[in-house]
C-alpha positions in Angstrom: 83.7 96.2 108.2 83.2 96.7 111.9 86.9 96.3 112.4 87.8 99.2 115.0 90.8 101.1 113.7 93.4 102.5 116.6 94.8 105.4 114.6 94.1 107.7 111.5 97.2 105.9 110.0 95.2 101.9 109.9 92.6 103.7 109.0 93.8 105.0 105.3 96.6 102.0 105.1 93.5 99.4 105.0 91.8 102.1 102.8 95.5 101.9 100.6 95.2 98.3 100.7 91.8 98.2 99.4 91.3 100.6 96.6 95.1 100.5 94.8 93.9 96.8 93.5 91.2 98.3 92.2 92.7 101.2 90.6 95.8 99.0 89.2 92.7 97.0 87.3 91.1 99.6 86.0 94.8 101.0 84.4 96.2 97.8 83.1 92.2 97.3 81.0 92.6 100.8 80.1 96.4 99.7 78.6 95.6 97.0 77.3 92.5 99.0 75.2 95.0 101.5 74.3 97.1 98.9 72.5 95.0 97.4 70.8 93.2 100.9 69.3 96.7 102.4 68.8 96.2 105.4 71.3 98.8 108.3 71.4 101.8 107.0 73.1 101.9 110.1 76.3 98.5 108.1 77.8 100.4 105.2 77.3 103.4 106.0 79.0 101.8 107.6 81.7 98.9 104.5 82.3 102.2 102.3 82.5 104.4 104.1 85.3 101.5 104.5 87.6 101.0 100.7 87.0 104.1 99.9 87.8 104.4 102.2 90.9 100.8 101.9 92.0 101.9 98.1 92.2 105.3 98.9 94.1 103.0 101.2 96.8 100.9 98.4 97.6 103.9 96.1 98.1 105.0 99.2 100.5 101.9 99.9 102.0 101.0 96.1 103.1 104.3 95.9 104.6 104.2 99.6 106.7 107.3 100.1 104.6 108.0 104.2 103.7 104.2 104.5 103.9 104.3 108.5 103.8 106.4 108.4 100.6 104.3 106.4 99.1 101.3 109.0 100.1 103.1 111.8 98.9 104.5 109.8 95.3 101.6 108.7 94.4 99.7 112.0 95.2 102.3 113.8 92.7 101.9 111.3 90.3 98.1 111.4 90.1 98.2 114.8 90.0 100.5 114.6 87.0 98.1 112.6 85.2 95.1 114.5 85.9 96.7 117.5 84.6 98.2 115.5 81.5 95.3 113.8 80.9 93.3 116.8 81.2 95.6 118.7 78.5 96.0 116.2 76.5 92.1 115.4 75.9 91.6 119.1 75.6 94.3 119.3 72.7 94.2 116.8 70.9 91.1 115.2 71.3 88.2 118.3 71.8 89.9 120.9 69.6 90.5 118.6 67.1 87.3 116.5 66.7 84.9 118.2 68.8 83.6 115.9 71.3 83.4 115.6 75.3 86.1 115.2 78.4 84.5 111.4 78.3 85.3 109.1 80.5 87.7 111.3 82.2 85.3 113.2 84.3 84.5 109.4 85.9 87.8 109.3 88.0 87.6 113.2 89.2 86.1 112.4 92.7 88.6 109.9 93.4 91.3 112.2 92.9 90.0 114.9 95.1 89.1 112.2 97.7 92.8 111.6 97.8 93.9 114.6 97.9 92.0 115.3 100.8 92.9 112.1 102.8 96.4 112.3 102.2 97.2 116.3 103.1 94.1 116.5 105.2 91.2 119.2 105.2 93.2 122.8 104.9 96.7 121.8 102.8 94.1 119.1 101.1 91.4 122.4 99.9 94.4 124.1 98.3 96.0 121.5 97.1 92.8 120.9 95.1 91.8 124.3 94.3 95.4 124.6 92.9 95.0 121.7 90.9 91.2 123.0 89.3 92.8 126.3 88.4 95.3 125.2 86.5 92.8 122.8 84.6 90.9 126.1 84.7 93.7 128.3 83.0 94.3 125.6 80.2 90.7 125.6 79.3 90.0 129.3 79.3 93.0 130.0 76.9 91.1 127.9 74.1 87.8 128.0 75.2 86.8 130.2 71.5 88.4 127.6 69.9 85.9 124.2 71.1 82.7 123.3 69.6 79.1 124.0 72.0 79.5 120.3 72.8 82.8 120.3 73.8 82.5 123.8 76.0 79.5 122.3 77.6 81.6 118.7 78.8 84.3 121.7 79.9 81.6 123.8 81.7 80.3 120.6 83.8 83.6 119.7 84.7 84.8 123.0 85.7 81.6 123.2 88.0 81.5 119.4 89.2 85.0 120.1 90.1 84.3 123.0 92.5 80.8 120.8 93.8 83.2 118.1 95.2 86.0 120.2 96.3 83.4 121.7 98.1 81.5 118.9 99.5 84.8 117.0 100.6 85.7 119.7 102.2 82.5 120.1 104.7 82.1 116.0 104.9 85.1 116.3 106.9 83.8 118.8 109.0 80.5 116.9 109.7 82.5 113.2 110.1 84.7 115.1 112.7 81.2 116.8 114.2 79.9 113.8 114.0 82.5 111.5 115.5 82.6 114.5 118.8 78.5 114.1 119.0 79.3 110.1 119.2 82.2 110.8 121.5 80.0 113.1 124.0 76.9 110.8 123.5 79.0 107.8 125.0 80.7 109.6 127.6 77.1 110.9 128.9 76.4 107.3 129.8 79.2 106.1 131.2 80.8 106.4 135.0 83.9 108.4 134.6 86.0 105.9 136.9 84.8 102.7 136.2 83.7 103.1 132.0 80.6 101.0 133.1 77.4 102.9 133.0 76.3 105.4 134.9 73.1 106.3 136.4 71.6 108.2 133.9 71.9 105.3 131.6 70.7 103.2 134.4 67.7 105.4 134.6 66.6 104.9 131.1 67.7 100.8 131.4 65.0 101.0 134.1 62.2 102.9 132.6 62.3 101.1 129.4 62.5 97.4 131.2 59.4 98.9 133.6 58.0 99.7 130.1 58.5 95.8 128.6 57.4 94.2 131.6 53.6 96.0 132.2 53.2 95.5 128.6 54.5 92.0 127.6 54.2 91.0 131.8 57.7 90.1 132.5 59.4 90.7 135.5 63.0 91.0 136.0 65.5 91.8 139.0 67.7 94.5 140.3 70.6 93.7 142.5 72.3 96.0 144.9 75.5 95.7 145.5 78.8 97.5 147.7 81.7 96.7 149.3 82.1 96.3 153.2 84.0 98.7 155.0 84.8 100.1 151.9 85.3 103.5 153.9 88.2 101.5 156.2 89.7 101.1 152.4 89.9 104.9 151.8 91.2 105.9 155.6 93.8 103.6 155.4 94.9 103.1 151.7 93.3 106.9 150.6 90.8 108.0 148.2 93.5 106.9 145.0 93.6 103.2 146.0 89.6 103.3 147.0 88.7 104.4 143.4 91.3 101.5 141.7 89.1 99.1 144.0 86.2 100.5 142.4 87.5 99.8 139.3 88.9 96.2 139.5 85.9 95.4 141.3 83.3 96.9 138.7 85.6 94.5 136.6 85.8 91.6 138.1 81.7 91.5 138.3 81.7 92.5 134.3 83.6 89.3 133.6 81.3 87.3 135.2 78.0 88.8 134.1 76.3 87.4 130.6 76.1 89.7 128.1 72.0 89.5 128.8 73.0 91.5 131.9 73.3 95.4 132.8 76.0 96.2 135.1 76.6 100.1 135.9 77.5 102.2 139.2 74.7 104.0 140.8 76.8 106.2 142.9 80.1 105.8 145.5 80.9 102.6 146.0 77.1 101.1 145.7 76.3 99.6 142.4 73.6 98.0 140.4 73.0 95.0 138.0 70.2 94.6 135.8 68.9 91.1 134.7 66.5 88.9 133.5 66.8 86.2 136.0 63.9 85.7 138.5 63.4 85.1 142.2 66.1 82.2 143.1 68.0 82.0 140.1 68.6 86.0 140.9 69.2 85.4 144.6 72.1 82.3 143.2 73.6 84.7 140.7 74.2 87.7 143.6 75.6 84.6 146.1 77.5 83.5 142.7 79.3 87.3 142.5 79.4 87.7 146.2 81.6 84.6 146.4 84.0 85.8 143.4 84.4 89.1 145.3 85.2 87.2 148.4 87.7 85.0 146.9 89.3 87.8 145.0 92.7 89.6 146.0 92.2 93.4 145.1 96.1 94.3 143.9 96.3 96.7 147.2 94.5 96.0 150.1 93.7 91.9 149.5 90.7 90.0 150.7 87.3 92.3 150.9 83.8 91.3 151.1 80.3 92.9 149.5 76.7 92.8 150.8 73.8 92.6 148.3 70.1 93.4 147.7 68.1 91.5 145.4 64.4 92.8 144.4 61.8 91.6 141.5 59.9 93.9 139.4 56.1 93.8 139.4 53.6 95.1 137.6 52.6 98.2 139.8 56.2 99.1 140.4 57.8 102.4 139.1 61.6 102.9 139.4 61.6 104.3 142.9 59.8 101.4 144.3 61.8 98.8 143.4 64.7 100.5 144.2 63.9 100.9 147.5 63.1 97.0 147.8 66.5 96.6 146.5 68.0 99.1 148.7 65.8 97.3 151.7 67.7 93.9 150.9 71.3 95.4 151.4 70.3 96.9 154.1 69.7 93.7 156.2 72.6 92.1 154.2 74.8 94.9 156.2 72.8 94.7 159.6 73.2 90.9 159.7 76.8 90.6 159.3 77.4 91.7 155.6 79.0 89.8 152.8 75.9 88.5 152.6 72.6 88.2 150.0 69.0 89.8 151.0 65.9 89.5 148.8 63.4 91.6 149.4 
């Protein structure tokens, strides 16, 4: 279920592929009842072709075959039926013996779902209010005609109708509201260039691992981290190439974090990782990434180097604090010859 879809178009197919089984089930049970109480013969005919062309649309939709035809066929010929259907229980079922819409009411939802999904929000809301007021039409012609009973099953369909129309028609809006809040919510935490994080999501990585550490006492490490020269890379390549380094190196040091680890870029070429290792096992894993940088060839410029700061949280630090340790070590990594690992 946490399958990630790449267009609206997977999205409904795997919906297609899904519910039509269902739906043919429920058809061929209500045939097979049919037959054996002797039911009028339009329900019959009608139960059978959208069996038989339910059955052909899955066939087409699990091979991407004429997929919008199939939308739009099997939208005209559930409409048919909930129109038929609709007329015929009205006729010859509730003006005849009284009675309710029964189990017809069950299956209304679904059909304005579809509606919906297949002509979208706008075409999908008249589609739909088209469809209720011809269902409206035929009940208000013999509506002196039913019993209490029978105006009552008419009454809550009539308004159960409009309450989903309704309600699938603002869902939409709120998914797509939704999906923009989700969309906005991400992009506010990531860097822009790279798609790692950015510092305001390093911010609150920090504040909450500060947090877990004075009250469960565990320390963990910041490392510090740019490339050398890197402003050689811009004068002579420009600005372009510098921010495709950038990239491939934020990367090449993703690949070879754990997934225990927080990687993100705290501004311009300098960035920041975030882990749980402590004191030499932190100082091995910046030496570990220094070397894959150094043995790396960026696709434009080559061979290129970084210098990095390590520092270990303690109890009295705040963010500031042990950033500026951090900062301290990548200092002397760059004043003693760079491509190189400080701890401080």
């Amino acid at each position: 279920m946490s399958k990630q879809y790449e267009s609206l178009t997977d999205l409904k197919r795997s919906v297609y592929l899904w519910v039509i089984p269902c739906i043919l089930i429920a058809l061929i049970l209500n045939t097979i009842m049919q037959n054996v109480d002797a039911s009028d013969k339009l329900s019959f005919i009608i139960n059978n072709t959208m069996t038989i062309w339910f059955a052909v649309s899955w066939v087409l939709v699990y091979k991407k075959r004429f997929v919008r035809f199939s939308e739009l066929s099997n939208l005209a010929l559930v409409s048919i039926y909930h129109v038929t259907t609709f007329f015929d229980t009205i006729y010859n079922y509730m003006l005849k013996i009284d009675g309710s819409l029964g189990d017809f009411i069950v299956w209304m939802p679904i059909i304005i779902m579809f509606i919906f999904l297949i002509l979208g929000m706008r075409r999908g809301l008249y589609y739909s209010i088209g469809i209720f007021l011809i269902t409206l039409l035929g009940g208000v012609v013999v509506i002196n005609k039913l019993s209490a009973e029978s105006i009552d099953s008419l009454m809550q369909f009539y308004f159960a109708n409009l309450v989903y129309i309704i309600v699938l028609f603002y869902a939409q809006h709120m998914f797509r509201a939704y999906a923009k809040m989700e969309l906005f919510k991400k992009h506010a935490y990531l860097d822009s260039l790279t798609g790692i994080a950015n510092r305001h999501q390093i911010d609150e990585w920090l504040e909450q691992k500060l947090s877990d550490s004075r009250e469960m006492h565990m320390s963990f490490s910041i490392i510090f981290f740019d490339i050398d020269y890197f402003k050689r890379v811009n004068d002579i390549y420009g600005h372009k190439i510098g921010d495709s380094v950038l990239v491939e190196l934020a990367e090449l040091i993703q690949e070879n974090l754990s997934s225990r680890d927080f990687l993100g870029r705290w501004g311009g070429e300098e960035f920041i990782i975030i882990s749980d290792v402590l004191g030499h096992n932190a100082v091995a894993l910046a030496d570990y990434l220094r070397e894959r940088v150094e043995e790396h060839e960026f696709q434009w410029v080559g061979r290129l180097t970084a210098s990095f700061g390590v520092a270990e949280s303690e109890l009295e630090d705040t963010i500031d604090s042990l950033l500026n340790r951090a900062d301290e070590g990548l200092y002397q990594s760059k004043n003693t010859g760079k491509n190189k690992v400080s701890m401080c």
